[in-house]
C-alpha positions in Angstrom: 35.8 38.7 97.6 37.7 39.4 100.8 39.6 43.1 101.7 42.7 40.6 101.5 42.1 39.4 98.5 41.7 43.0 97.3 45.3 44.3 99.0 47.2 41.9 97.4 46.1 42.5 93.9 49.5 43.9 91.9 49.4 47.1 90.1 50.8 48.4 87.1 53.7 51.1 87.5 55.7 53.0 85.4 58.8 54.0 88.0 62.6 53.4 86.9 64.0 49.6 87.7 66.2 51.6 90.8 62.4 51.9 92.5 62.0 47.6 91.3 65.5 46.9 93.5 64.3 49.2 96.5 61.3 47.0 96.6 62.6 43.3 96.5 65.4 45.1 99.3 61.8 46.0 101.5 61.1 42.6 102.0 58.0 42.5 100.7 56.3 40.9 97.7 53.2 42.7 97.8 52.3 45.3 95.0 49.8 47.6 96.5 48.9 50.8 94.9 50.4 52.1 98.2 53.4 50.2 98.3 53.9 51.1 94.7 53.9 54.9 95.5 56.2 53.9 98.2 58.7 53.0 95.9 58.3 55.1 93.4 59.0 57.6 95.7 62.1 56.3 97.7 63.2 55.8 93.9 62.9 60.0 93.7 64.2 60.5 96.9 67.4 58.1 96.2 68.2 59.8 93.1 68.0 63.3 95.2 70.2 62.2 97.7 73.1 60.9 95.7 76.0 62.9 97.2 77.0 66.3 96.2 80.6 67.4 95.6 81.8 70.0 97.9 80.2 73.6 97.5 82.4 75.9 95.8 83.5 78.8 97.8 84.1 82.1 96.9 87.7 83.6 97.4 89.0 86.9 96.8 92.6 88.0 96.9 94.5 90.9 97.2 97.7 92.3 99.4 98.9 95.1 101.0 102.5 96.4 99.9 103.6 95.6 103.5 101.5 92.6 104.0 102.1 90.5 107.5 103.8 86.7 106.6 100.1 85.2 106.3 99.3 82.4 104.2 97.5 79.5 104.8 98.5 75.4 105.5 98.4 74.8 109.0 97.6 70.7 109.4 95.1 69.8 111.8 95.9 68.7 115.3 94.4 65.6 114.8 96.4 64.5 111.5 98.4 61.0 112.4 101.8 61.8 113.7 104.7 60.2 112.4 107.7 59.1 114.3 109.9 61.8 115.0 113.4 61.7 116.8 113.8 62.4 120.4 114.2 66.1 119.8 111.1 66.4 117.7 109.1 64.4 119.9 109.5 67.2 122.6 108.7 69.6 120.3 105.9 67.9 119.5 104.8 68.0 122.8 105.3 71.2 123.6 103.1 72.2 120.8 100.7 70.0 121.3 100.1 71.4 125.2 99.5 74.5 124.3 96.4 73.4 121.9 95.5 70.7 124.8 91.7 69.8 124.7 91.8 70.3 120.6 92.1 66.7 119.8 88.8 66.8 122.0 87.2 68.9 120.1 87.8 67.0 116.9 86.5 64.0 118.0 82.9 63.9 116.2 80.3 62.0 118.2 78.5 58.8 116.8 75.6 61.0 117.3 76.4 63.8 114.9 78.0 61.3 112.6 74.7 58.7 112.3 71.7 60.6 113.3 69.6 61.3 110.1 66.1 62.1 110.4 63.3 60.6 108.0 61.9 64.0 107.2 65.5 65.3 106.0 66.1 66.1 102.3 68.5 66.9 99.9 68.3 68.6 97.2 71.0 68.8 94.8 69.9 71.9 92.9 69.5 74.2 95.9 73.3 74.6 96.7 74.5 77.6 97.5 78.1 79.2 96.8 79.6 79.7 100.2 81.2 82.3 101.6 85.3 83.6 100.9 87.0 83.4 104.5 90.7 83.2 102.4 91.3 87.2 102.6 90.2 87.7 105.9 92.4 88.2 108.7 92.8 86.3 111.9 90.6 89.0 113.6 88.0 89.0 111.2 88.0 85.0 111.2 87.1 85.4 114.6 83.9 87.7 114.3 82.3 85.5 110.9 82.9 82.7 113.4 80.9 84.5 115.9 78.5 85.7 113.5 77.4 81.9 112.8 77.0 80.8 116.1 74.7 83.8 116.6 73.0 83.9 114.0 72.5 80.4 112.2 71.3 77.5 113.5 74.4 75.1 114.4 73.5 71.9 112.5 74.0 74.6 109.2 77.1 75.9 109.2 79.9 72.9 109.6 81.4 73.4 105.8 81.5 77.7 107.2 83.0 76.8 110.3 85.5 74.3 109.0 86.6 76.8 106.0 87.1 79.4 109.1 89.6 76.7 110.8 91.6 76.1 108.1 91.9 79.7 107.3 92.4 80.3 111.1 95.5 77.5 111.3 96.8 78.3 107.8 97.6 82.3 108.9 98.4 81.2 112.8 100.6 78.6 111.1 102.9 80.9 109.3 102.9 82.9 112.4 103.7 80.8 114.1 106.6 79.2 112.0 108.1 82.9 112.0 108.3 83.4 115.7 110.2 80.1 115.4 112.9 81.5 112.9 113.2 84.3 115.0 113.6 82.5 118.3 116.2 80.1 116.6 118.1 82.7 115.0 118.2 84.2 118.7 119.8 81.1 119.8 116.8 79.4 121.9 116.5 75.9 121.4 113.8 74.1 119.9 112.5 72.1 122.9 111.9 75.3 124.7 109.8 77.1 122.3 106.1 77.8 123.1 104.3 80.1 121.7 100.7 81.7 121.5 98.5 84.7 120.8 94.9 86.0 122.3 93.4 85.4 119.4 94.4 81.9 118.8 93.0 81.2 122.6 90.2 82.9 121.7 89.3 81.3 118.6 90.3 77.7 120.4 87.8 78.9 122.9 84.8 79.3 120.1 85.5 76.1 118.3 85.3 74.3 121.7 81.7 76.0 122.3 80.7 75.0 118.7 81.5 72.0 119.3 79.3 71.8 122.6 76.0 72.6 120.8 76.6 70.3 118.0 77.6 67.8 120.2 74.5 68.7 121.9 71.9 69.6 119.3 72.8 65.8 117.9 71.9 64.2 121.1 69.1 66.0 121.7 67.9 65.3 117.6 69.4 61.4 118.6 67.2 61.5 121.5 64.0 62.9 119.7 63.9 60.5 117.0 64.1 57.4 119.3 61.3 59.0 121.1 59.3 59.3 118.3 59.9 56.1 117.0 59.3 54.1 120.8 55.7 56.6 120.1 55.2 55.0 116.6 55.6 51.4 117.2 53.4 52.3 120.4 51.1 53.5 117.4 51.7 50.4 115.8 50.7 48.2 118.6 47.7 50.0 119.7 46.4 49.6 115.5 47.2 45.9 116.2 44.8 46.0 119.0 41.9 47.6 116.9 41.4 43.8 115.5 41.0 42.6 119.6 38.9 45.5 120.5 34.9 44.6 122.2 33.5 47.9 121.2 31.4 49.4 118.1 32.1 49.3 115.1 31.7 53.3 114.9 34.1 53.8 117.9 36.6 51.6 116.5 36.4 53.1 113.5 36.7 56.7 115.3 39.5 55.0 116.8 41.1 54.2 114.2 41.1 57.9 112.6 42.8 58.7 116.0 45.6 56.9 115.2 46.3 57.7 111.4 45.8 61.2 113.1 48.5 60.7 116.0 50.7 58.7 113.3 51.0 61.5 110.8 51.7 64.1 114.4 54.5 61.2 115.8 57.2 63.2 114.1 60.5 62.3 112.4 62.4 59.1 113.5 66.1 57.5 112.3 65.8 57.3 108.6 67.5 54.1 108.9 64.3 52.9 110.9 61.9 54.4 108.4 61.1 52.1 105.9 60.7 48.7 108.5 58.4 51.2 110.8 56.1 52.1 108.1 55.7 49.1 106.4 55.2 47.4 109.7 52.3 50.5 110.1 51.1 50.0 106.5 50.4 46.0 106.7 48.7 46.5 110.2 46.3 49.5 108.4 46.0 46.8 105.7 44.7 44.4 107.9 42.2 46.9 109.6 41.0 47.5 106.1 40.0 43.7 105.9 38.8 43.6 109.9 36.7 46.8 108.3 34.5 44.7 105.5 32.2 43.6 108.1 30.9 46.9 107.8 31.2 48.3 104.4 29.7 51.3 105.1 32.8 52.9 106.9 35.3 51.3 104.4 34.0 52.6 101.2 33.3 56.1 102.9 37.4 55.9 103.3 37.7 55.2 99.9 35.8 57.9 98.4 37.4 60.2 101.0 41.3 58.3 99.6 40.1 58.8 96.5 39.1 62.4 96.4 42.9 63.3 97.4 44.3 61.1 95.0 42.8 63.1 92.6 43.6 66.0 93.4 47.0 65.0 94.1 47.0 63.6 90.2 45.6 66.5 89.3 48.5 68.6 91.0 51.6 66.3 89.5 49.7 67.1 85.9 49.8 70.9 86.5 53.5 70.5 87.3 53.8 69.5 83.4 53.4 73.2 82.7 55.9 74.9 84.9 58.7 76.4 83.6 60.9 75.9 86.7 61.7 72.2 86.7 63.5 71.5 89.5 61.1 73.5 91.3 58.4 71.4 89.9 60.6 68.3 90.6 60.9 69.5 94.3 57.0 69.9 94.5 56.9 66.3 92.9 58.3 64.2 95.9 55.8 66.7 98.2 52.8 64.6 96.4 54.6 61.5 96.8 55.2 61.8 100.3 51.4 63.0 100.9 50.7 60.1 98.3 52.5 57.9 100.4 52.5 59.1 104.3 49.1 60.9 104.0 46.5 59.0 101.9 45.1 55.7 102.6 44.3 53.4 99.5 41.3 53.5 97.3 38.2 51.1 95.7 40.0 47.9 94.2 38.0 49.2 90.9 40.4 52.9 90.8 43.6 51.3 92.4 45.1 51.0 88.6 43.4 53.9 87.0 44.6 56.6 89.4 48.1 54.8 90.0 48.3 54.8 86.4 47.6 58.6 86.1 49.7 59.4 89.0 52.9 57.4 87.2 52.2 58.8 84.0 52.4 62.7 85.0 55.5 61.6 87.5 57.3 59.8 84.2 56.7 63.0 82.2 58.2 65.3 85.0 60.8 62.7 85.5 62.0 62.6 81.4 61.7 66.3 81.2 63.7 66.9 84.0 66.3 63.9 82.6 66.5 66.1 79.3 66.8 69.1 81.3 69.8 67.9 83.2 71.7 66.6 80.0 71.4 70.1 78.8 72.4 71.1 82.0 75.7 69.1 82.1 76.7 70.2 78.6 77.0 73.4 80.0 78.7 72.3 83.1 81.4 70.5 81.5 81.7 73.6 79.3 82.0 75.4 82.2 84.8 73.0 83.4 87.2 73.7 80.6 86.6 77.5 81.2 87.8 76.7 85.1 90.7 74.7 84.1 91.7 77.3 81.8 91.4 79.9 84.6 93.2 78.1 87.2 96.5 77.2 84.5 96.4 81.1 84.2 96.9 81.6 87.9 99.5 79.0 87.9 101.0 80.9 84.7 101.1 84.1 87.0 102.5 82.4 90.0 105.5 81.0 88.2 106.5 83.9 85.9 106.4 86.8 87.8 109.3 89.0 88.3 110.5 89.9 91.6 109.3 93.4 92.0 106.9 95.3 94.1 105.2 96.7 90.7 105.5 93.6 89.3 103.7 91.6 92.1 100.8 94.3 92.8 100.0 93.9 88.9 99.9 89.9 89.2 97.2 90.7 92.5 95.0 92.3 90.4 95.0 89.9 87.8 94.7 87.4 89.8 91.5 89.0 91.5 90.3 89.0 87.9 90.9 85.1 87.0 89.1 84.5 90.2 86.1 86.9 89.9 85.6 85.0 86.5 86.0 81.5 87.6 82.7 81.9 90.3 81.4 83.5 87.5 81.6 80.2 85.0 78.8 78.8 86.5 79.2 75.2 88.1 80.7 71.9 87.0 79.0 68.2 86.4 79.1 66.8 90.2 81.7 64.4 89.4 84.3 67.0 88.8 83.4 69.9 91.0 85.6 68.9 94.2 88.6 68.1 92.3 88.0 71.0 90.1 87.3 73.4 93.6 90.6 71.5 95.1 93.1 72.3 92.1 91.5 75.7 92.4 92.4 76.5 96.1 96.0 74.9 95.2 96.2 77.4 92.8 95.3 80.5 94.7 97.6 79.1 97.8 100.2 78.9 95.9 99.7 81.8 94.6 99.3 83.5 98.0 102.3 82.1 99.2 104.9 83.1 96.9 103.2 86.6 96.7 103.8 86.6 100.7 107.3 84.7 100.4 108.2 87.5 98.5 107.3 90.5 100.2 108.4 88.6 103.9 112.1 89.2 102.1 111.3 92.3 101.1 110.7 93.0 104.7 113.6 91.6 106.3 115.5 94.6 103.4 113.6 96.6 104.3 114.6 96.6 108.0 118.0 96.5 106.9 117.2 99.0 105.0 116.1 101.0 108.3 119.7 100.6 110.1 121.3 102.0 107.1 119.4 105.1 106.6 119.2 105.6 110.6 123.2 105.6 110.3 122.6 108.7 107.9 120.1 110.5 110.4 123.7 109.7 112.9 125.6 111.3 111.0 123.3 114.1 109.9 122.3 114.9 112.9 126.1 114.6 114.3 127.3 117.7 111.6 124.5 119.8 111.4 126.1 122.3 113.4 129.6 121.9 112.3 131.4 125.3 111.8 133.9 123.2 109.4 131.5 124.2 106.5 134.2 123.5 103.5 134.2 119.8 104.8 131.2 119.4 106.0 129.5 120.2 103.0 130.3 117.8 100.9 130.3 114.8 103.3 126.0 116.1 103.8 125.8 116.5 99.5 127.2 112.5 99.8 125.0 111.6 102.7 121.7 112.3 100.9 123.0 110.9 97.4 123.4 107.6 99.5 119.6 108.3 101.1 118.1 108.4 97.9 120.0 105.1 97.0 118.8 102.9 100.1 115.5 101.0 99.2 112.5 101.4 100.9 111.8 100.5 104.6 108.4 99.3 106.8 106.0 101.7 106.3 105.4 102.6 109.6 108.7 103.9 110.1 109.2 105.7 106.9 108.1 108.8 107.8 109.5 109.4 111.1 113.1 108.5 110.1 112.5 110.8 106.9 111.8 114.0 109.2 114.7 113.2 111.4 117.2 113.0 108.4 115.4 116.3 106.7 115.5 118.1 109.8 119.2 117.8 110.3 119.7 118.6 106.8 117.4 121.4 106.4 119.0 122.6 109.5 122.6 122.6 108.5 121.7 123.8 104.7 120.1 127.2 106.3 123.0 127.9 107.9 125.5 127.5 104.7 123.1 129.7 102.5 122.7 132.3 105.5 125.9 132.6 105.3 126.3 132.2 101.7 123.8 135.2 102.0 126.3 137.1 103.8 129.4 136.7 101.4 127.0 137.7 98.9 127.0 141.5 100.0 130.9 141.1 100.6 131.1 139.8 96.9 129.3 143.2 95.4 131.7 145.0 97.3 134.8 143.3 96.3 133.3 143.8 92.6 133.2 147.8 93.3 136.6 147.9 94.2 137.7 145.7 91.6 136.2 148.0 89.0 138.0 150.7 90.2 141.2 149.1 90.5 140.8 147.8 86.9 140.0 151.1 85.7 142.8 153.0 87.8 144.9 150.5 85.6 143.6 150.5 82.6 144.5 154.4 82.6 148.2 153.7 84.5 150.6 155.7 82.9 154.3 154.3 82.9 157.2 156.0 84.1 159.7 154.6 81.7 161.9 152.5 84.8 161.4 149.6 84.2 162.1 148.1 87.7 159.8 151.4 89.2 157.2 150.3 86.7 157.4 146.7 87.5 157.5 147.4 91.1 154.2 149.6 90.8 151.9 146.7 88.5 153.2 144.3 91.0 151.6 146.5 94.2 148.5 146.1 92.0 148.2 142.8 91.2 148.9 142.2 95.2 146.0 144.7 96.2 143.7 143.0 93.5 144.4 139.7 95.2 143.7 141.1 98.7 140.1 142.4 97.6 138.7 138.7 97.4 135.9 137.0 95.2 132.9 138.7 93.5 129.8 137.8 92.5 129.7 134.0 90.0 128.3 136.3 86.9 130.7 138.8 87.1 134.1 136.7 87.2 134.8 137.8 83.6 136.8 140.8 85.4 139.6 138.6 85.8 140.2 138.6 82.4 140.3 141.9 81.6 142.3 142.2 84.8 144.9 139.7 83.1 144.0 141.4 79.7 145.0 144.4 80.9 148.2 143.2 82.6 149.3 141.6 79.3 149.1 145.0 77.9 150.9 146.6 80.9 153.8 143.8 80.4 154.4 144.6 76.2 155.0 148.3 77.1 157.5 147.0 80.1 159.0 144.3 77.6 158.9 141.9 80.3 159.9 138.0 79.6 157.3 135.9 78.6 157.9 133.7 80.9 157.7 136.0 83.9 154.6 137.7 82.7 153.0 134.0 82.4 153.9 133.3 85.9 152.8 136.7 87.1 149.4 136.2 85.8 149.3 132.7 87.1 149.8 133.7 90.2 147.1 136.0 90.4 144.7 133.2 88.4 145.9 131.0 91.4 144.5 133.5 94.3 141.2 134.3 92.1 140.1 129.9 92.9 142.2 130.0 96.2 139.2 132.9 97.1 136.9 131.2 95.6 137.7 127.6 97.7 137.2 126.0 94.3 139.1 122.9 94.9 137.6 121.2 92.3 138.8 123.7 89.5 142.4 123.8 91.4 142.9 119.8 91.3 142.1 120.2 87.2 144.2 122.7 86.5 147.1 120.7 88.7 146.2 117.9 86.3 146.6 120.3 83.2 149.6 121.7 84.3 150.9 118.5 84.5 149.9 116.9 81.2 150.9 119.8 79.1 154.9 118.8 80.8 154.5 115.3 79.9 153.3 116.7 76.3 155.7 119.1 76.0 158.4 116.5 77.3 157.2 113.9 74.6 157.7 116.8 71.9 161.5 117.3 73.0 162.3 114.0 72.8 160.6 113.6 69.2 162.0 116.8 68.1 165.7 115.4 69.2 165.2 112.2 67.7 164.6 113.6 64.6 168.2 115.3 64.7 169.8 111.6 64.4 168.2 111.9 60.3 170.5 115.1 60.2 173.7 113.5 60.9 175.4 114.4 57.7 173.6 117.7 57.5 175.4 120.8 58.1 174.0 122.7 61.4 173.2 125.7 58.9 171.0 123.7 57.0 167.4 125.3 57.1 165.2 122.4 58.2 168.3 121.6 61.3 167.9 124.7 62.1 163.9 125.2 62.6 164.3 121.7 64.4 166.5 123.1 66.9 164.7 126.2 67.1 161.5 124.6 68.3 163.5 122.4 70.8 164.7 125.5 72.6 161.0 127.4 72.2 159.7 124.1 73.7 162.4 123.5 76.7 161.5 127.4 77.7 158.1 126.5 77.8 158.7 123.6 79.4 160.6 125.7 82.5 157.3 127.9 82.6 155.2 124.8 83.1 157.3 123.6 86.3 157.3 126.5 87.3 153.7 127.0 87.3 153.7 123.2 88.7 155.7 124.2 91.5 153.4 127.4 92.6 149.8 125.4 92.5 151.6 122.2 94.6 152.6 125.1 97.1 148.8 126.7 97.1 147.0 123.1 97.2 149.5 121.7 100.5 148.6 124.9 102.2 
């Protein structure tokens, strides 16, 4: 029987009906044990390279009281434009020269976007949870960025350096947008505004260099792989001439093994070149293999050798039953089919099935155990899902019910910072759902973001309004402080920090110098009134002395019996009590013994009531005059005169119940009392004016 015969023999296999469909898509209808592994394993490796949902990155949130108008949305320079009007069109432009050169730099090559080497693999349970770029500022955007392109290798870090655009252009954006309000609101028009920072140059000027070495690290990976693959089907050819070759058998042979060697040393080439390459390699090592029975000798020495690793690698992928990790076993799994595969040659026609068989079985084992496994696995992960939709309607919940208050807003942060703390730590979601779940998710927290930022960029612009207000008070402050007017001046500084205390809060950064000003020029004016204050003080305990020696020198006045001398003499004390002037707040009692005593004085003189009531009004009058109580004059003005409207509405009744008596006789009791109290009330009544008519006097002087 012929080595032809032998290859084409079909084998048994146990792999999944995808492996079946890669096989009739090869082109080829034979069913070596070698081709067999070669299916089995570009089934594996198709089932580890479906695509992945995005990797979930980690955010974290939080805001200063004060926090700069920074939120995130800026589009991408290379979105499609739609029409805009004339107007818009220039702005347009003008925007779009200063970012000139970035449509460049979006422009991915075919190289980056095509090349794939044949050794590359994916593995779907290796991802990683990225890192949060949303709370960093536009300064610290810039050094993560340069921390990548130092430090990782620049094929690794697109999804970092594309999260670190977005972020870039989302807080630049809002920026940007704001220098716009203000330059309209200053009357500029939109066609001439233009506007940029350092750091948006120098992140422009980073992208553009990351863009270089990908750019370049693709072409020179491009480049690589076609070189490897012109050295392969160089390979290829010089197997084919092994057949043609007028040497020894031993030396071709020898040769031979220099090739497989070289082969498995060619290095990577364009995956999408793979399959035709090595199954162009395989039927040529095939036909050696048959070129080879003429002597026996160094074909079955191959086998035995082919054989030996097959074993081994069986006995490998059966070992792999036992461990615990499976996707680390899984991993491991495609490493023997690869070596199965790429690395050993085939076997004796008699052990093709037996060890293909073995191989198959342990891989179908692996395979079901890690099917099981996943199924568990996406229980949770769906699980998981409801727990992160739950968490992101929570957000939302916050965003659209919190009241607009600084207390209010910092409490929402931090609760916030807690939904988001526990969505990374749900775990992840079946692969179907993570980028739409990861999408509603950074909606959420933008939104978020944004509103929390809307709100505090008004509470800005009142708090710089804010500013002018209270620097109008340090004006006016600092305008009075050394007024010698203190009986005006007083109260207007008593009004001008009740009005300070009710102005809101303004920009931190200017809070505390405005405060000193405004405390300085109060402080300063308030030590002057109290030294002073300090000074009547002293006068006051005088005063007091002298009043308690007038009070007693008239307490122990002895009358003469003249009534006009007598008057005459209380009279020149009452005047000399007024000239003394105020005492001491805790000792004002001495007034009314003062008046006390007067009203004893004026029994024994059998003065009128009504001139002793306006004698001792007069002196009440002088004791606030001293005082400069203005507050206590203006109430008793407003006593004075309610009491005359009272007593005014008692005439009147009292008269109008006289019309009941017209039949009565004047002598009757009850007419009489009636008209009794009229008089007692129209003499009253005089006293009141006249009391009236003294306090107008003292107040319009």
């Amino acid at each position: 029987m012929s080595d032809k015969k032998t290859a084409s023999e079909e084998e048994k296999t146990t792999v999944p009906e995808s492996a079946n469909k890669e096989t009739q898509q090869s082109g080829s209808n034979e069913h070596t044990p070698e081709k067999d592994s070669e299916v089995l394993e570009d089934a594996l490796v198709d089932e580890a390279e479906k695509k992945e949902a995005p990797k979930e990155k980690v955010t974290a949130e939080e805001e200063e009281v004060e926090t700069e108008a920074e939120a995130e949305g800026v589009p991408d320079t290379d979105t499609d434009k739609k029409s805009k009007t004339e107007t818009e069109a220039k702005e347009s432009a003008k925007e779009e020269e200063e970012a000139k050169g970035q449509e460049d730099l979006d422009t991915t090559t075919e190289e980056e976007e095509e090349v794939a080497s044949s050794d590359e693999e994916e593995d779907e349970d290796d991802q990683e949870e990225g890192k949060d770029y949303s709370e960093l500022s536009k300064k610290e955007l810039i050094q993560e960025f340069k921390s990548l392109l130092k430090n990782k290798p620049v094929q690794e870090i697109k999804n970092d350096v594309e999260e670190i655009r977005s972020e870039f252009n989302s807080k630049f954006n809002d920026l940007l947008e704001q220098k716009k309000e203000e330059f309209l609101a200053g009357g500029g028009n939109i066609i001439d505004f233009q506007y940029t920072t350092p750091q948006k140059k120098e992140f422009n000027s980073l992208y553009f260099d990351y863009k270089e070495k990908r750019n370049s690290y693709y072409k020179n990976l491009k480049r690589d792989l076609n070189a490897n693959l012109k050295k392969r089907e160089e390979i290829i050819e010089e197997l084919k001439g092994l057949l043609n070759a007028e040497e020894s058998m031993g030396k071709t042979y020898n040769h031979f093994k220099d090739i497989q060697s070289r082969w498995h040393e060619a290095g990577p080439i364009p995956r999408d070149k793979y399959n035709l390459v090595w199954n162009n390699y395989h039927h040529h090592v095939e036909n050696f293999y048959d070129f080879l029975h003429l002597n026996r000798e160094f074909r079955d020495m191959d086998f035995k050798h082919n054989l030996e690793q097959k074993l081994k690698l069986i006995g490998r992928a059966e070992e792999l039953l036992q461990e615990d990790n499976i996707n680390k076993a899984f991993r491991e799994l495609q490493m023997l089919h690869k070596m199965w595969k790429e690395d050993v040659g085939p076997v004796a026609k008699e052990y093709r099935d037996d060890v293909w068989d073995k191989f198959s079985e342990a891989t179908k084992a692996i395979h079901d155990k890690r099917n099981a496994y996943l199924e568990e696995q996406e229980k949770e992960y769906e699980a998981n899902y409801e727990v992160k939709k739950d968490l992101i309607n929570q957000i939302k919940h916050i965003t659209e019910n919190t009241k607009p208050s600084h207390q209010a807003w910092q409490q929402a942060i931090k609760k916030v910072q807690e939904l988001r703390d526990a969505y990374f730590a749900a775990g992840k979601v079946p692969k179907a759902l993570n980028k739409g779940i990861w999408n509603a998710f950074k909606d959420a927290t933008r939104t978020f973001n944004r509103t929390k930022n809307a709100y505090y960029k008004n509470q800005k612009k009142e708090q710089y309004a804010n500013l002018e207000k209270k620097r109008e008070l340090v004006k006016i402050a600092e305008d009075n402080k050394n007024s010698e007017d203190l009986e005006s001046t007083t109260p207007l500084m008593k009004k001008i920090q009740a009005d300070w205390k009710k102005i809101g809060h303004v920009p931190r950064k200017h809070s505390d110098k405005i405060w000193k000003q405004f405390k300085d020029a109060c402080n300063h004016y308030f030590d002057r009134l109290h030294a002073q204050k300090d000074e009547e003080k002293e006068e006051e305990k005088e005063h007091l002395q002298s009043k308690e020696a007038l009070l007693e020198k008239m307490n122990n006045l002895e009358l003469s019996g003249d009534h006009k001398k007598d008057l005459k003499t209380i009279k020149e004390n009452i005047s000399e009590w007024k000239k003394i002037g105020r005492v001491p707040y805790k000792k004002r009692n001495i007034e009314q013994k003062f008046n006390k005593t007067l009203d004893g004085l004026f029994k024994k003189l059998d003065l009128s009531k009504k001139d002793a009531e306006l004698i001792k009004f007069e002196n009440k009058l002088n004791t606030l005059t001293n005082r400069d109580d203005e507050r206590k004059l203006k109430n008793e003005h407003f006593f004075i005169s309610k009491k005359i409207n009272e007593t005014k509405d008692e005439i009147r009744q009292l008269e109008n119940n006289l019309s009941f008596f017209k039949h009565v006789e004047d002598d009757n009791p009850l007419v009489k009392e009636v008209h009794k109290n009229i008089a007692k009330h129209k003499e009253q009544l005089e006293v009141w004016k006249a009391k009236l008519s003294k306090i107008k006097s003292v107040r319009d002087v």
